[in-house]
N, C-alpha and C positions, 0 to 999 in steps of 0.2 A: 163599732161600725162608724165611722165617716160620715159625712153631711153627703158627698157626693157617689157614696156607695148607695148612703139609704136615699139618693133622690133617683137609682136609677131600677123602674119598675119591670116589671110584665109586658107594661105596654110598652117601653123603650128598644127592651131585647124584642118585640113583633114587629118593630120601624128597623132595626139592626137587619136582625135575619130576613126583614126583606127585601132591606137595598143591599143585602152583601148575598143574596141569592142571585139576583137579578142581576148582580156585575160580574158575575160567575158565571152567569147565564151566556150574558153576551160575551164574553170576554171568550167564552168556547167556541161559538158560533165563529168568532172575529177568526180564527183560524183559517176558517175555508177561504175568508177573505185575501189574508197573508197569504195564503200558499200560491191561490192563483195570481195576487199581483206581485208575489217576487219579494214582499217585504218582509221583512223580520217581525212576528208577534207585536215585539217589544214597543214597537210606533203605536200598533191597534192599542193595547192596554194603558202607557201613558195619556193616551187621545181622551181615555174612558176616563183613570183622573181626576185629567184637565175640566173634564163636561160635569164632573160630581164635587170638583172639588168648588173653594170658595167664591171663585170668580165664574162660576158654571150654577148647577143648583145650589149653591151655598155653605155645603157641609164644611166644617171650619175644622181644618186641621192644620198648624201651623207649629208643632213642637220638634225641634230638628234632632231633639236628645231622642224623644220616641223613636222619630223615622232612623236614626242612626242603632238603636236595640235592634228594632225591627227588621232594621236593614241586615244587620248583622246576623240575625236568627235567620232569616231566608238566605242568606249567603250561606250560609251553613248547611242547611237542608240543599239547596241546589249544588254544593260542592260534592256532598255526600252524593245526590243521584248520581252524579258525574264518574266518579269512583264508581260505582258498583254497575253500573253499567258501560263501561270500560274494558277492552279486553286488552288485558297486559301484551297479547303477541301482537296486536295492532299495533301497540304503542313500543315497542321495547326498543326498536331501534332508534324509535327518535327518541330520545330521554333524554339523551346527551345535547343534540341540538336545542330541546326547549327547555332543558334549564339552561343553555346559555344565554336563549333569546328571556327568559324569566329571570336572570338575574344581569348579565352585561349589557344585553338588551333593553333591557330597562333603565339602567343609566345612562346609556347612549341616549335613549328616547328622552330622557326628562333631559339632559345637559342641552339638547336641541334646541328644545322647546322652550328652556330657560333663558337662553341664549338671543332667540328671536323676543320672547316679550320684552328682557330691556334693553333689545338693541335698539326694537323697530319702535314699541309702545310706549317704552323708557319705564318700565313698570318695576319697581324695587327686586335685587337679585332675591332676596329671598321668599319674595310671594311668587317670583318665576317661578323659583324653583319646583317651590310648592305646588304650583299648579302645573307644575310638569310629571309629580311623581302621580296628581290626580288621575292623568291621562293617561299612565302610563300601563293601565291592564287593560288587554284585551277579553271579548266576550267572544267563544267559540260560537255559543248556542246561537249568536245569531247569525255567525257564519253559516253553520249547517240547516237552520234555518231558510235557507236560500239554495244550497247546492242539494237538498235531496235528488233530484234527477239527475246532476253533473257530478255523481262520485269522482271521489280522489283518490291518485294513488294510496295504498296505506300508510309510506313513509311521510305522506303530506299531510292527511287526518292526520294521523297519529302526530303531528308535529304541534297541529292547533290545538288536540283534544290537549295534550301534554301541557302546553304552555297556557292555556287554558285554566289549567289545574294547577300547575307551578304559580302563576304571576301575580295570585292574588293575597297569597303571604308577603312576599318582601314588598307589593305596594303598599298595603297595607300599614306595616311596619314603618315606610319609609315617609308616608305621610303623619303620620300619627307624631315620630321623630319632626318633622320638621316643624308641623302645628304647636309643641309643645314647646321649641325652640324661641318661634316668631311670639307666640304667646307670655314664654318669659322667658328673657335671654339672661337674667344672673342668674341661673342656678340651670341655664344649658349645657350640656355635655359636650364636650369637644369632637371635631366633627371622627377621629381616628377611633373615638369609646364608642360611638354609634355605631359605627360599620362594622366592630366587632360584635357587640351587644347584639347588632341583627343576625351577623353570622352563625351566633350562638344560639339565638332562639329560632332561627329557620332551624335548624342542625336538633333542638333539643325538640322540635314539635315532630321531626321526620321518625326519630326515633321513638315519640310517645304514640303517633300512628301506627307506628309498624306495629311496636309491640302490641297494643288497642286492639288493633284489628288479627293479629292473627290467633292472640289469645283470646280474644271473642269469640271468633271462627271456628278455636279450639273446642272451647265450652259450647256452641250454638251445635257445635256438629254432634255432643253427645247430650247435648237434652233436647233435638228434635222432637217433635212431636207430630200428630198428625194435621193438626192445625195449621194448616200453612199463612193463615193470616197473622195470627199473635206471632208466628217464626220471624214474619217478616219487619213487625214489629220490633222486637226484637233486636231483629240485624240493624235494622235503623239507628236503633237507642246505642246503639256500640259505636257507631258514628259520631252519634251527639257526646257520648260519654268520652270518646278522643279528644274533641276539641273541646271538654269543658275542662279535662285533662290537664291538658297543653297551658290552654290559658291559666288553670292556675298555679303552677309552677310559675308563669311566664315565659313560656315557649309561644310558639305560633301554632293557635288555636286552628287554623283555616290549615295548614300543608298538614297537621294532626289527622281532622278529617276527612281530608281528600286521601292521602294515605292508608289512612284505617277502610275506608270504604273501598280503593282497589285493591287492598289486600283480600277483605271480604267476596268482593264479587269475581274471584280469580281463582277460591277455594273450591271447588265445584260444592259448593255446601246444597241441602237437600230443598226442596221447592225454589230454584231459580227462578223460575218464570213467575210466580206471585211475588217474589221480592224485585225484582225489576218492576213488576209494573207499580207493585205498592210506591218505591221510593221513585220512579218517573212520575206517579199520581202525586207525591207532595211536590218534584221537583217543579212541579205544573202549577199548583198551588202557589208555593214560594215566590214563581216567578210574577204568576198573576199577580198574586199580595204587594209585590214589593214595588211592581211597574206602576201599578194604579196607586198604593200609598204616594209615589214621589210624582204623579203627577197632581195630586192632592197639594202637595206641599210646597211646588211651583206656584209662582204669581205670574202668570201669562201678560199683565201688563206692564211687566218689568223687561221682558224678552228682546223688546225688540230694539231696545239700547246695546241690547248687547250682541246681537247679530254681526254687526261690522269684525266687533275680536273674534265673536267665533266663525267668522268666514277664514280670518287670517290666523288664527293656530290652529286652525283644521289641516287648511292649506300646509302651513309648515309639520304640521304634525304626520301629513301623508304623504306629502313629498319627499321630506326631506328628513323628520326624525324615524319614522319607521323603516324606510327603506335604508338608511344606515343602519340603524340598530338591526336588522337583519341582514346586513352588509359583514359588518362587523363579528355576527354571533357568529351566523353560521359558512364562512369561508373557510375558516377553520375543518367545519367537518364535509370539503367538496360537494357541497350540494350545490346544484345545477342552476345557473343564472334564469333559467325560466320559472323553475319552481319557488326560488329569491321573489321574482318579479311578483308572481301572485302571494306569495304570502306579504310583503310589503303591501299588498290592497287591500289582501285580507283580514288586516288588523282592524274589526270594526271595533269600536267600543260600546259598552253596554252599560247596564245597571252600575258596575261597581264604582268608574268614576261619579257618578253621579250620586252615590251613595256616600263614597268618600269624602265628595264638597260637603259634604253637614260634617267632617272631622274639625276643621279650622273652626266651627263656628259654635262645637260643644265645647271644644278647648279653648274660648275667649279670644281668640286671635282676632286683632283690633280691623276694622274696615275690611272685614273679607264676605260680608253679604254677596256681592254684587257675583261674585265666583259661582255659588247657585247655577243661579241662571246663564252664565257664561256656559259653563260646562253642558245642562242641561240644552241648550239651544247647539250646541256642538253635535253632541250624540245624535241628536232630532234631524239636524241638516245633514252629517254626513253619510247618516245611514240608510238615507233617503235616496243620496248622491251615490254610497257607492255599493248596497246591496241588492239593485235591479242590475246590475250590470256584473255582479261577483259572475254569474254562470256562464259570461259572454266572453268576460276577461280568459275565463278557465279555459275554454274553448282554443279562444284568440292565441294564449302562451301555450298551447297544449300540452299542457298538465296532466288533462285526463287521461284517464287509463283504461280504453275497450271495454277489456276482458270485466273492469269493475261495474261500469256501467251498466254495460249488458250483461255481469253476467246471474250470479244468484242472488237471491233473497233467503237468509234465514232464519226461520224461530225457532228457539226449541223450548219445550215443551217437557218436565223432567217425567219421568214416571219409577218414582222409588221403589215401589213394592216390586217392580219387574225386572231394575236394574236396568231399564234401557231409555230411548230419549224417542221422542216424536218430532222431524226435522219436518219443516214445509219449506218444498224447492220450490221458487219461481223460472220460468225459462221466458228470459228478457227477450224481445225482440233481438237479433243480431246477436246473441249467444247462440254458440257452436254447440251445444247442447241438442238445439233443434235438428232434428233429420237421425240424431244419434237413435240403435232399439237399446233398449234396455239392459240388454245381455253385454253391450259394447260399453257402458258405463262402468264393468270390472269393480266395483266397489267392493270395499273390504269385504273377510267373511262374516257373514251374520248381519250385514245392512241387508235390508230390503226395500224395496220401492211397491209399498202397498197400495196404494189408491192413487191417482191419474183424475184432475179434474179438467175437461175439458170445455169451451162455451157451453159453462153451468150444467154438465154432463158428469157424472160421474164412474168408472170405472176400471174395474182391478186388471192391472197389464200382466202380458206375460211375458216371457223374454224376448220376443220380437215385435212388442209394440216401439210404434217408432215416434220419439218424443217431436210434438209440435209448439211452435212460438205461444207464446201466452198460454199453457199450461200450467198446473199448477199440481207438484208432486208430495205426498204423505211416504216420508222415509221414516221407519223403524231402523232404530240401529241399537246395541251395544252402549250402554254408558262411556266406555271405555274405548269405544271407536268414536264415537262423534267428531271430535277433531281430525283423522283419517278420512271421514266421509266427509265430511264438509271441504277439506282439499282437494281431494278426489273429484267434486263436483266444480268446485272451483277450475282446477285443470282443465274438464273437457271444456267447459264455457268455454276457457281462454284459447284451447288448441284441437280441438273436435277428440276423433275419437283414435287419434295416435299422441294423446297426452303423454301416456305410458314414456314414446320413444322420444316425443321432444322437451319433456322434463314439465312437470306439475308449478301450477301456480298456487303461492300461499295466499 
């Protein structure tokens, strides 16, 4: 045992667990905050931090190699929720556009932003560089974070959640390559070995997912059990076991797990709803863990030196590299100058650049402190600047999509022993839904519409009960219909009750 194992007691772990209770505490609370003012989590939990960390109560945490493991274990757990709570038909059409914005889009963004540092700042091409591939993934989760009431079409989610999930293999990779390079340049590889080497390990992780995940899936679906906690367990561990996989081989540990996990959560595998919410409860965790460690690891009186660059590669970074690099990806696949325009806004960034800046500084890269805080004042300003206004923009380019907005909400609910699923409808304001009876909803055979909750009312309709706005419907259906009835409902939302004759929405 160690000097600093045996100094740490009984009474240390009852000072632990209860300032790491208490920042869980609020850090849940800070929710209701976020949602009503429009901002991302991720501001509330850095804030928290800032306030515990060294320059706040004092807790001294300042090892960049820790927050960089740590960082990396929460990027993992939040890739995996991402994955399994992901539904492949949402995303399947945009696949094609976000890994184009995940991998050419990404080097459009960093050559940008490389471009401007030593044009304007005169700041050496290769820490440009460097600090362009930092910037250069986007974080969905605090997109959606903001538009819960302004749903998107599904081609446009599906476009963030994708790229989302794609962009933080090859930055990853493509920082790590250049830290190693700036850090020691005789025994760097040429820039033609790299971009194949990454080709290869994106490519060698996609395949250690797939397989991961669907032989998991395989094995998980015949030793179910009735326990749907330990299942969901389980499912999780087949996640983490991809990207532990991946990386050793040396593949890409992170596209390993995001992989493995939408394979997983696409298999209709048995207790659904406890494994969603188990791995959204760590995704929740993860995030909390990882926003408050790095605002821990921030020196707040270091910040405001750096405010002037990171006004001006925010600037350039939103102007002018993203909206190219989404110029660039996705022209190719005719997607529509308005839907361009918001997702160019869209690109907020999150934890990962910021997790990234501590890569240059485990790997010895000479004078790159000050990058920290550059980055981290970036993220803080422009998420500030541009995620009260994400729902305004959406509005403004009209993007949205009616029928999504108003129309359903679904949960389901698995129920194995019955072989059938328990759906909860919501009938949104301005869903055509409203005024429909029940009989005119034609829903597959064997769906039923059991219980009807009305202003905290509850009861069972019969075929000419006639659905009212803000109701809330208990559908039984069919294992094997749910995606039928969940269209179906989709449909009238979007077209009342002659769906049938002017064709169904997916």
């Amino acid at each position: 045992m160690t000097e600093q194992a045996a100094a740490f007691g009984l009474s240390d772990l009852s000072l632990v667990l209860l300032a790491g209770s208490l920042v869980l505490v609020v850090a849940v609370a800070a929710v209701r905050l976020a949602t009503s003012s429009g901002l991302p989590t991720l501001l509330l939990y850095l804030a928290i931090g800032l306030a515990v960390g060294k320059e706040g109560l004092g807790i001294p945490f300042d090892s960049d190699q820790v927050a960089q493991v740590l960082g990396y274990c929460a990027l993992v757990l939040i890739l995996i929720e991402g994955g399994l709570t992901t539904n492949w038909s949402s995303i399947r059409s945009s696949v094609g556009p976000a890994l184009a914005l995940s991998t050419v889009g990404v080097l459009v963004s960093v050559g940008v932003v490389a471009v401007a540092l030593h044009q304007i700042l005169r700041t050496d091409w290769q820490i440009s560089l460097l600090i362009g591939a930092i910037l250069a993934s986007t974080d969905a989760a605090a997109v959606f974070s903001v538009l819960r009431v302004v749903p998107l079409p599904r081609r446009l989610s599906g476009m963030l959640e994708a790229e989302s999930g794609f962009n933080d293999a090859p930055v990853v990779l493509l920082v790590t390559a250049l830290s190693l390079q700036i850090a020691d340049p005789a025994t760097a590889e040429p820039w033609w070995s790299i971009g194949l080497l990454a080709v290869v390990e994106l490519a060698g992780g996609a395949l250690v997912g797939l397989a991961v995940g669907w032989l998991g899936g395989w094995l998980m679906r015949r030793l179910a059990s009735g326990t749907s906690g330990l299942f969901s367990l389980g499912v999780v561990a087949i996640g983490v076991l991809a990207y532990a996989s991946a990386a050793t081989i040396h593949t890409s540990g992170f596209i390993a797990c995001y992989l493995a996990a939408l394979v997983l959560g696409n298999m209709h595998l048995p207790h659904r709803q406890s494994v969603t919410g188990f791995a959204e409860a760590l995704g929740w965790l993860a995030q909390i863990g990882l926003f408050v460690m790095l605002g821990m690891l921030a020196t707040p009186s270091g910040f405001f030196d750096e405010i002037p660059r990171a006004i001006l590669v925010g600037l350039v970074l939103l102007l002018v590299a993203r909206p190219l690099s989404v110029l660039v990806s996705l022209t190719p696949f005719r997607v529509p100058w308005r839907e361009q325009a918001f997702l160019s806004w869209a690109g907020l960034r999150g934890a990962v650049p910021v997790v990234l800046a501590t890569v240059p500084i485990t790997n010895n890269v000479p004078g790159i402190e000050w990058v920290f805080d550059l980055v981290f004042m970036l993220v803080v300003i422009f998420t500030v600047v541009q995620a009260p206004l994400m729902p305004w923009v959406a509005r403004a380019l009209r993007v949205t999509e009616p029928s999504r907005a108003t129309g359903v909400i679904v949960e389901a609910m698995p129920l194995e022993e019955l072989g059938a699923q328990l759906l909860e409808i919501a009938v949104a304001p301005g869903s055509k839904l409203a005024g429909v009876e029940i009989y005119e909803l034609r829903l597959p055979k064997g769906a039923n519409v059991s219980l009807v909750v009305r202003d905290k009312e509850t009861f069972v309709p019969d075929a000419h009960t006639r659905l009212w706005p803000n109701d809330r419907l208990l559908v039984v259906t069919p294992g094997d219909l749910r995606e039928a009835t969940e269209k179906r409902f989709r449909a009238v939302s979007a077209n009342g009750r002659l769906a049938g004759w002017r064709g169904d929405v997916s």
